[in-house]
C-alpha positions as CSV (number, residue, x, y, z in Angstrom):
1,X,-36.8,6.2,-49.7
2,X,-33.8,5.8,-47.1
3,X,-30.7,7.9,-48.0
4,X,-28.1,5.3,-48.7
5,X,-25.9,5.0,-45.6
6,X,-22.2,7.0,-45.9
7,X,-18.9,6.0,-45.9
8,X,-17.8,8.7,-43.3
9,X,-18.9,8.0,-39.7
10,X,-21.0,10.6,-38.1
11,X,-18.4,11.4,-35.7
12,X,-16.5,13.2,-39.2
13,X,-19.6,15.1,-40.7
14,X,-21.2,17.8,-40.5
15,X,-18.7,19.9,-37.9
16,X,-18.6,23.2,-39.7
17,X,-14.7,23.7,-38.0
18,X,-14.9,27.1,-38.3
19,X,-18.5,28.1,-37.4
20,X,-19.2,29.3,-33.6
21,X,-20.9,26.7,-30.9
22,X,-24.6,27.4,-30.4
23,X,-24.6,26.3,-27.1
24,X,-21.0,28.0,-24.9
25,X,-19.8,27.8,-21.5
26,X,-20.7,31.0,-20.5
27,X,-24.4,30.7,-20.7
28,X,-23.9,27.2,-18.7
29,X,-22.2,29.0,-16.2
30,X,-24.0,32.1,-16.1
31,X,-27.4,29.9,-15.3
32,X,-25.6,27.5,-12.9
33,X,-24.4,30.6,-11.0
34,X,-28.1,32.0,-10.7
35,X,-29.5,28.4,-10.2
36,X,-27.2,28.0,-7.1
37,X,-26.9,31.6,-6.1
38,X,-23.2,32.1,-6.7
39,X,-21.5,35.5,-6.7
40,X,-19.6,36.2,-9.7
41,X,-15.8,35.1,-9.7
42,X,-12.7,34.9,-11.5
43,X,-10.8,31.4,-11.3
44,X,-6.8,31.6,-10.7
45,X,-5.0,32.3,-13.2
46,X,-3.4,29.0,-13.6
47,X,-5.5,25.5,-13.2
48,X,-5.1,22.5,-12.8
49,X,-6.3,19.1,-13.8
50,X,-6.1,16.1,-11.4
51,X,-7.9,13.4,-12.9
52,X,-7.3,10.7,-10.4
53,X,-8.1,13.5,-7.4
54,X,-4.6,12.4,-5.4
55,X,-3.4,15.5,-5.7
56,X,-7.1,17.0,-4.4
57,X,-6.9,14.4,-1.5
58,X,-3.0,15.1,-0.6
59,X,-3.9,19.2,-0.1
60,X,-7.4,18.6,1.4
61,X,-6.1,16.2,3.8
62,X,-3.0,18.9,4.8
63,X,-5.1,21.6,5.1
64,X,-4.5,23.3,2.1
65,X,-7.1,23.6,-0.4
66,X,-10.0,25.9,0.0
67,X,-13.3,25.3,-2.5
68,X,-13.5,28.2,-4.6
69,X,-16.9,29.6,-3.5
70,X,-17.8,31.1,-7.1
71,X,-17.2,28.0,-9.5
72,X,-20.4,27.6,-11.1
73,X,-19.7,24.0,-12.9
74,X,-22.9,21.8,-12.7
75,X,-20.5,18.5,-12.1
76,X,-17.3,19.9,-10.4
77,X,-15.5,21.3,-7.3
78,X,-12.9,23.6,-8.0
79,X,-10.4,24.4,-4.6
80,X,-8.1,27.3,-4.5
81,X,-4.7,26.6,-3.0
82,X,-0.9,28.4,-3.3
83,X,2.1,26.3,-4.0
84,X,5.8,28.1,-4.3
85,X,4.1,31.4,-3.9
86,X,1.5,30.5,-6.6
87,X,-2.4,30.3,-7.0
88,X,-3.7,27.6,-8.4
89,X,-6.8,26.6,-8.9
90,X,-7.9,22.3,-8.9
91,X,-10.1,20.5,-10.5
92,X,-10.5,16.6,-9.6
93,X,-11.8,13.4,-10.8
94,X,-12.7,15.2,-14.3
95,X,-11.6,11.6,-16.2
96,X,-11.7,11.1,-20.0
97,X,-11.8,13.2,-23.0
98,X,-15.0,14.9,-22.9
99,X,-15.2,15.8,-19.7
100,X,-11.8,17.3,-19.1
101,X,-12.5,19.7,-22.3
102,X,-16.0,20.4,-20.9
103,X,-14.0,21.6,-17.6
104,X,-11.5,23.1,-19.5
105,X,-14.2,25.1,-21.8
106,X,-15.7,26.5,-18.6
107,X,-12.6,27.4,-17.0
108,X,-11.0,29.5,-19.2
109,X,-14.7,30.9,-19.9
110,X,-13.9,32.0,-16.2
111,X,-11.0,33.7,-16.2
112,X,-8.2,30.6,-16.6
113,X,-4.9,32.0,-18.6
114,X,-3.3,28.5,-18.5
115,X,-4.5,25.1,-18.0
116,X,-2.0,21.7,-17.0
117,X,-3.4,18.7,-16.9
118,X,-1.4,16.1,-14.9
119,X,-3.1,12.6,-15.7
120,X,-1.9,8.8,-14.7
121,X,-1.0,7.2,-17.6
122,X,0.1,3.3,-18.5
123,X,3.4,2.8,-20.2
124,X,4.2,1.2,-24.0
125,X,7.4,1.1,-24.3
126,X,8.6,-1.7,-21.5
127,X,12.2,-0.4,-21.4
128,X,10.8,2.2,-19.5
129,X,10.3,2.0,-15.5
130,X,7.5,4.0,-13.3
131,X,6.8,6.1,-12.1
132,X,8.3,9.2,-14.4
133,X,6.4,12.4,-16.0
134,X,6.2,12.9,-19.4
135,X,5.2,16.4,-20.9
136,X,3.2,15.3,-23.9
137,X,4.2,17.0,-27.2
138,X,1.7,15.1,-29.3
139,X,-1.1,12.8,-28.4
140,X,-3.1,9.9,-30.9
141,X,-6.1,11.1,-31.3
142,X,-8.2,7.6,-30.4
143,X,-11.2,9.2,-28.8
144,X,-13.8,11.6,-30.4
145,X,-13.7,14.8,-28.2
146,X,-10.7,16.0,-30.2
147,X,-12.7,15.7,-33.9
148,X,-15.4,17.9,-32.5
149,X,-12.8,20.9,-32.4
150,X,-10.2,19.5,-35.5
151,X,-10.5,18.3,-38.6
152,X,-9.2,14.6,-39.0
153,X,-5.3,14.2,-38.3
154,X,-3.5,11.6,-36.2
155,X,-2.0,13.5,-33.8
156,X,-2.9,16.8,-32.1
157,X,0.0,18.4,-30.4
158,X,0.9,21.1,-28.0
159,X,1.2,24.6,-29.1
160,X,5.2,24.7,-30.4
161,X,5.3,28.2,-28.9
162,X,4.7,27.4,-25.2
163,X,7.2,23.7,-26.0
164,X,9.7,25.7,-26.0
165,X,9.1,27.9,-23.4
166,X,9.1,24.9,-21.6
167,X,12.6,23.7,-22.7
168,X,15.1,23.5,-19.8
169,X,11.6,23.9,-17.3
170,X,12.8,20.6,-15.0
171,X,16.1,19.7,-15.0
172,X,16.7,18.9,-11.0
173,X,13.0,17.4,-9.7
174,X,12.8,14.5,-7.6
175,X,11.2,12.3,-10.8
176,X,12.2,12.6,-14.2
177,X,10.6,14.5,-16.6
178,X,11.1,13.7,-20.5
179,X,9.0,14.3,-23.5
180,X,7.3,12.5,-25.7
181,X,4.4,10.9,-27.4
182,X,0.8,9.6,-26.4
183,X,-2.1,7.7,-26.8
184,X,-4.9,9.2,-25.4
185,X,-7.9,6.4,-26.0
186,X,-12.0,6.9,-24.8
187,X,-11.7,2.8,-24.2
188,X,-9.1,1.9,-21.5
189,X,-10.6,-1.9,-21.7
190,X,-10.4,-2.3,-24.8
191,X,-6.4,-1.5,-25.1
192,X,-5.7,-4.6,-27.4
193,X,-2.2,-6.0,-28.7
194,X,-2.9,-4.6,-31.6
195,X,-3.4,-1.4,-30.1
196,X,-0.6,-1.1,-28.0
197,X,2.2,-2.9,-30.7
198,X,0.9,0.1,-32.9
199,X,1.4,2.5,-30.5
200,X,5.1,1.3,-29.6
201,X,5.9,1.3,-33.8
202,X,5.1,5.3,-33.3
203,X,7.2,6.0,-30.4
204,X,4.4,6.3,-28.0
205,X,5.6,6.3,-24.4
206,X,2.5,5.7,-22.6
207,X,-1.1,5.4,-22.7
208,X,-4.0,8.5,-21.2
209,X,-7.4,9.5,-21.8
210,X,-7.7,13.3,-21.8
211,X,-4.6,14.9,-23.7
212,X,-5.4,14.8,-27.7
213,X,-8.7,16.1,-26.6
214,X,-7.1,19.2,-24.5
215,X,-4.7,19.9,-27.5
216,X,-7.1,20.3,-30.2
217,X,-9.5,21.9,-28.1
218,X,-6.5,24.3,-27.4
219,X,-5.2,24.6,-30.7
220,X,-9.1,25.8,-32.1
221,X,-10.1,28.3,-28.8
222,X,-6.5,29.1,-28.7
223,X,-5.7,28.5,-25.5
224,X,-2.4,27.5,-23.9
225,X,-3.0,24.4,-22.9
226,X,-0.3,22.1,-20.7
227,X,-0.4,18.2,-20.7
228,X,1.9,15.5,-18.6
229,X,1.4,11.7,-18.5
230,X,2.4,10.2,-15.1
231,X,3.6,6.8,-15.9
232,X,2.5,4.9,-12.9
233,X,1.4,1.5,-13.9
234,X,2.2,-1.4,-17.0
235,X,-1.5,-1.6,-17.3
236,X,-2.0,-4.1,-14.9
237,X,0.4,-6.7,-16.1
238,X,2.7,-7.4,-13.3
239,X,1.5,-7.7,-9.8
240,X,2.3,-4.7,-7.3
241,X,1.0,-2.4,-10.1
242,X,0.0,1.0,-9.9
243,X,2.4,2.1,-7.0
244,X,3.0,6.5,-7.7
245,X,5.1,6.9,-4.8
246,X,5.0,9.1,-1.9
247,X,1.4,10.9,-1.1
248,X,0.5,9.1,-4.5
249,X,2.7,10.6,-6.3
250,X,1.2,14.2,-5.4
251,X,4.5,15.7,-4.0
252,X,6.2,15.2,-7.0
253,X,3.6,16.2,-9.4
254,X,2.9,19.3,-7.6
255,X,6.6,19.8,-8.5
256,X,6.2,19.4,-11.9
257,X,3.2,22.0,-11.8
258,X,5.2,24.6,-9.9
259,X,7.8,24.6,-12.3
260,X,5.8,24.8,-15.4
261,X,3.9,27.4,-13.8
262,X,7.4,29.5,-12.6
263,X,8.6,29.2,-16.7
264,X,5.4,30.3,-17.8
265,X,5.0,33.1,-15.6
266,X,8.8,34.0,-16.3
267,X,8.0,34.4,-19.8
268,X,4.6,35.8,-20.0
């Protein structure tokens, strides 16, 4: 006899939120690492995510990023390189939910104390012009990375603690820097009107793919955890779209990194 079919999708059941992960990073890593002959290693102490890779490409192509040799991820590159008298370690091209909180897992599995993700982002609200940073203090939680590590809410949100560590972190960089709201989505094609007029009724500045995933995977490992939406693009709608500005925007998102990294270190 077939069990009648539930109500709740499968994404919602049978989590067990507070029971440990049979399967963890460091036993990925610690085959990986004997699999490829890697000496152990500690990653920098601050990452970074670059899931369009311009920022990889922009330091690569000057000469300054240098492949970590003992990063033991199966489906990633991470480069070592110093930035205002910090080390940083970069991760590129790690696009969407899931695969930005499998990197994320595996870096602070390595010895990561803080993670920023800088992603490209579309905007919602049209009053708005690109390019410009937002530091993301909640995200929609349209993707299903994020319900792996939370129960069900509609928003996961940076840690309030690190916030306001943050407050006052970029007053004079070259482009703007506010807060705000997300929508982080698994579907990027399938942003409807629907979609998007909801998202403007809620105050959502722009749409991403990786940051309500990173916040609740932060929130349960308890990790401090740093997300920014570059508003680059209208989604395609006007012609000339997609422009980030000088080096691809690089040069001003590295200065947004630097000085979240200089406040955080300040206050650690």
């Amino acid at each position: 006899m077939k069990a009648k079919p539930s109500s709740i999708p499968p994404i919602l059941r049978n989590k067990g939120y507070d029971q440990p992960s049979i399967f963890v990073p460091e036993s990925l890593l610690r085959e990986a690492r004997r699999q490829k002959a890697l000496p152990n290693g500690r990653v920098p102490a601050i990452c970074v995510l670059d899931p369009d890779g311009d920022i990889v490409r922009h330091l690569l192509d000057a000469g300054r990023a240098l492949p970590n040799s003992s990063w033991a991820c199966y489906h990633t590159s991470l480069y070592n390189f110093e930035h205002d008298g910090i080390q940083f370690g970069l991760i590129g091209f790690a696009v969407g939910a899931s695969f930005a909180v499998l990197v994320a897992e595996e870096l602070f599995a390595s010895g990561c104390q803080l993670l920023i993700s800088v992603t490209s982002s579309g905007l919602i609200l049209s009053r708005a012009v690109p390019p410009f940073f937002v530091l993301i203090e909640r995200a929609l939680r349209d993707e299903g990375t994020s319900y792996h590590y939370l129960p069900p809410s509609d928003y996961a949100q940076i840690d309030r603690r690190l916030l306001a560590v943050l407050d006052g972190a970029f007053p004079v960089l070259r482009a703007p820097v506010r807060r705000g709201s997300t929508w982080t989505t698994d579907a990027p094609f399938r942003e409807t009107s629907v979609a998007v007029e909801y998202a403007g009724s809620e105050g959502i500045v722009a749409v991403e793919m990786e940051a309500a995933a990173l916040y609740a995977f932060a929130q349960a490992r308890q990790k401090p955890v740093v997300c920014f939406a570059h508003v680059t693009n209208r989604m395609g709608s006007v012609e000339g779209d997609f422009a980030k500005g000088d080096a691809a925007g690089s040069r001003e998102a590295l200065e947004v990194i630097a000085a979240t990294a200089k406040t955080w270190l300040g206050n650690g």
